[in-house]
C-alpha positions in Angstrom: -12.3 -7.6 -36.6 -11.7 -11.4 -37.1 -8.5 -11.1 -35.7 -9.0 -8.5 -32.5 -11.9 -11.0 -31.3 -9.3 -14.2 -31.4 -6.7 -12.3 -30.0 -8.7 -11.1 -27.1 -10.2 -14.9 -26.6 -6.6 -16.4 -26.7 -5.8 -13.9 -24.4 -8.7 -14.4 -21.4 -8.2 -18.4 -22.2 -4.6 -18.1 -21.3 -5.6 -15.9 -18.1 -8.3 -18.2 -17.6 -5.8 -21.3 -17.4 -2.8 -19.2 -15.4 -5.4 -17.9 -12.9 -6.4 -21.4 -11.9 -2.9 -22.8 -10.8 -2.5 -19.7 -9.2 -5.6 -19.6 -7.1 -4.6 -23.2 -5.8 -0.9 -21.8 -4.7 -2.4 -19.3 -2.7 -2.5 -19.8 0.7 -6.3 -20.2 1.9 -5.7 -20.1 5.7 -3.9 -16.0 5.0 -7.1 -15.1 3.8 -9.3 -13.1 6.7 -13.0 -14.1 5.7 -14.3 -12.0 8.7 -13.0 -9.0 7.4 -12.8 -6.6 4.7 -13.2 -7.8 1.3 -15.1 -10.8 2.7 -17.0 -10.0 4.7 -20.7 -9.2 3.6 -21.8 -5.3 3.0 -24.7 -4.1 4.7 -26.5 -3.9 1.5 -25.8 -7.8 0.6 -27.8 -8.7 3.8 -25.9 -11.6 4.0 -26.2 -13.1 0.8 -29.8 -12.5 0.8 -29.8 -10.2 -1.9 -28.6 -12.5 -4.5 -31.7 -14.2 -3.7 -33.5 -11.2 -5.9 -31.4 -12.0 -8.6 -32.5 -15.7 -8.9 -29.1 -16.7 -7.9 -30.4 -19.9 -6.2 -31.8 -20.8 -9.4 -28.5 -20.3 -11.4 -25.6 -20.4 -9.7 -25.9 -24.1 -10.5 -26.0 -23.9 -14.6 -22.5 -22.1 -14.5 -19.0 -23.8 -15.0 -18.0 -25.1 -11.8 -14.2 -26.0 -11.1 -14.9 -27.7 -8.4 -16.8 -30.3 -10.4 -14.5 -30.3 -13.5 -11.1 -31.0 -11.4 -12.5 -32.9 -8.4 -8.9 -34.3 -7.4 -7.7 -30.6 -7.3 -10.3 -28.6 -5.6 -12.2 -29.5 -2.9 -15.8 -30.3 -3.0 -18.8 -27.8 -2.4 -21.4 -29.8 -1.2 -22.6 -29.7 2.3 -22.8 -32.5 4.5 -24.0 -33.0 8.1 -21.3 -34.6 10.0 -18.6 -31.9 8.3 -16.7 -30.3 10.9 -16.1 -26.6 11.9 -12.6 -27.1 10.5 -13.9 -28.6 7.1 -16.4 -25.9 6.8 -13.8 -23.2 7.4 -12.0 -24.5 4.3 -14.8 -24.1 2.4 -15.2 -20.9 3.4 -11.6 -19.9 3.4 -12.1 -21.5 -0.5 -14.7 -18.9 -1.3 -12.2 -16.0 -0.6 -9.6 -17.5 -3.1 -12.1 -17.9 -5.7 -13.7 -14.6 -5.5 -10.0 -12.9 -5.2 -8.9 -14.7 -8.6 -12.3 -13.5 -10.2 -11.7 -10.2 -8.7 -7.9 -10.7 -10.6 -9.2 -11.6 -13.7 -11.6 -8.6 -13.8 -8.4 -6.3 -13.4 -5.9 -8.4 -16.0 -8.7 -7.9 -18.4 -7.9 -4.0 -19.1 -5.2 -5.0 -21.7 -8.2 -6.2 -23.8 -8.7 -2.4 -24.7 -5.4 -2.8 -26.3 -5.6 -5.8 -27.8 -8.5 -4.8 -29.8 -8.7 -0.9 -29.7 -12.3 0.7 -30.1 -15.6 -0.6 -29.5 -14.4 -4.5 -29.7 -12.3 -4.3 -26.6 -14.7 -2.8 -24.9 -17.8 -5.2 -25.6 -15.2 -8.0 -25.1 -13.5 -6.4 -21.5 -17.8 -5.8 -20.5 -18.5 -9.8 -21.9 -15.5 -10.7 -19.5 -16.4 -9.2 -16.5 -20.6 -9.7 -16.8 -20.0 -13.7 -17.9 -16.9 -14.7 -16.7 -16.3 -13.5 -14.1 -19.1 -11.5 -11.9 -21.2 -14.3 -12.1 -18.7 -16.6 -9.8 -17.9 -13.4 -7.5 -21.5 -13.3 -6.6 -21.9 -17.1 -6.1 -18.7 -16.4 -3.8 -20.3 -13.5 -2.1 -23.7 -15.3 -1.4 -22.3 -18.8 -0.6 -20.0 -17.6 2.5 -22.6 -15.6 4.8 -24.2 -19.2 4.3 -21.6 -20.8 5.0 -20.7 -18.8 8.0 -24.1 -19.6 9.7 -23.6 -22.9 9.1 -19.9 -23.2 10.4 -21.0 -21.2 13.9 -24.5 -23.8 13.9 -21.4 -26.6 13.8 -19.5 -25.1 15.9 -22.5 -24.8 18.5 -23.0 -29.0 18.3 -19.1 -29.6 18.5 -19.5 -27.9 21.8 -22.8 -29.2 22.8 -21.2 -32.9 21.8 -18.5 -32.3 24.0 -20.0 -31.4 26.9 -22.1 -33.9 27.0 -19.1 -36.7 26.1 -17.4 -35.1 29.8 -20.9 -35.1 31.5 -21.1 -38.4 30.7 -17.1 -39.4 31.4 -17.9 -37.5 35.3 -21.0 -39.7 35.9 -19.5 -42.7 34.7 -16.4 -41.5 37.3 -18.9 -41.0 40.1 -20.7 -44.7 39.4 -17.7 -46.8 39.5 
């Protein structure tokens, strides 16, 4: 028993640490966040039904990569004068993170092997409910938030501008 349990924790560490240099090769701008896996299901109601869940409440207490390697991934937080582009990336970041979760759910199977019987199992279903679905939600509920945001940005950027060439024509017109 002793020795199917470490086996199966040396084995999601070592996914754990592979799946992180990974997720930072991959390319964020390839990913398509307005369509399918990415976008938000009908029954998600954009994000709001991780609001049932208490996800507000929570999302903060788990690990975040973000806050452990702040040189490497980019920040989360929100800020008022970010622009479309900016937000985008954070958006575009959601889709990596959720894919690599998504990864690590699958490259857990071999845990079944690792530890055959009921050990693999109740260490493949630990993997998936606390390693890994957690940040897939957060993921899921953070980028219909985001979205709204980026297209509320998006709305000022444009708004900005036109005032910025109302204002270079009446300055034109006065001189």
């Amino acid at each position: 028993m002793k020795t199917g349990f470490l086996s199966c924790s040396n084995y999601l560490l070592t996914l754990g640490l592979l799946c992180f240099p990974f997720g930072r090769l991959l390319k964020k701008h390839d990913f398509i966040y307005t369509s399918f896996p990415f976008t938000s299901l009908p029954c998600e109601r954009y994000g709001k039904v991780y609001e049932q869940i208490g996800i507000r409440k929570w999302q903060k207490a788990v690990p975040n990569v973000s806050r452990m390697f702040p040189s490497v991934v980019p920040r989360k937080a929100i800020d008022a004068r970010m622009s479309t582009a900016e937000i985008e990336d954070m958006i575009q970041e959601t889709c990596v993170a959720e894919l690599t979760h998504l990864l690590l759910c699958a490259a857990g199977i071999p845990l079944f092997w690792i530890w055959p019987g009921a050990g693999g199992c109740i260490m493949f279903a630990l993997d998936i409910v606390f390693g890994n679905l957690p940040f897939i939600l957060i993921q899921r509920y953070n980028r219909p938030r985001l979205l709204r945001y980026m297209r509320l940005t998006e709305a000022r950027e444009r708004r900005n501008q036109n005032a910025s060439i109302n204002s270079q024509q009446q300055q034109r017109r006065g001189a």
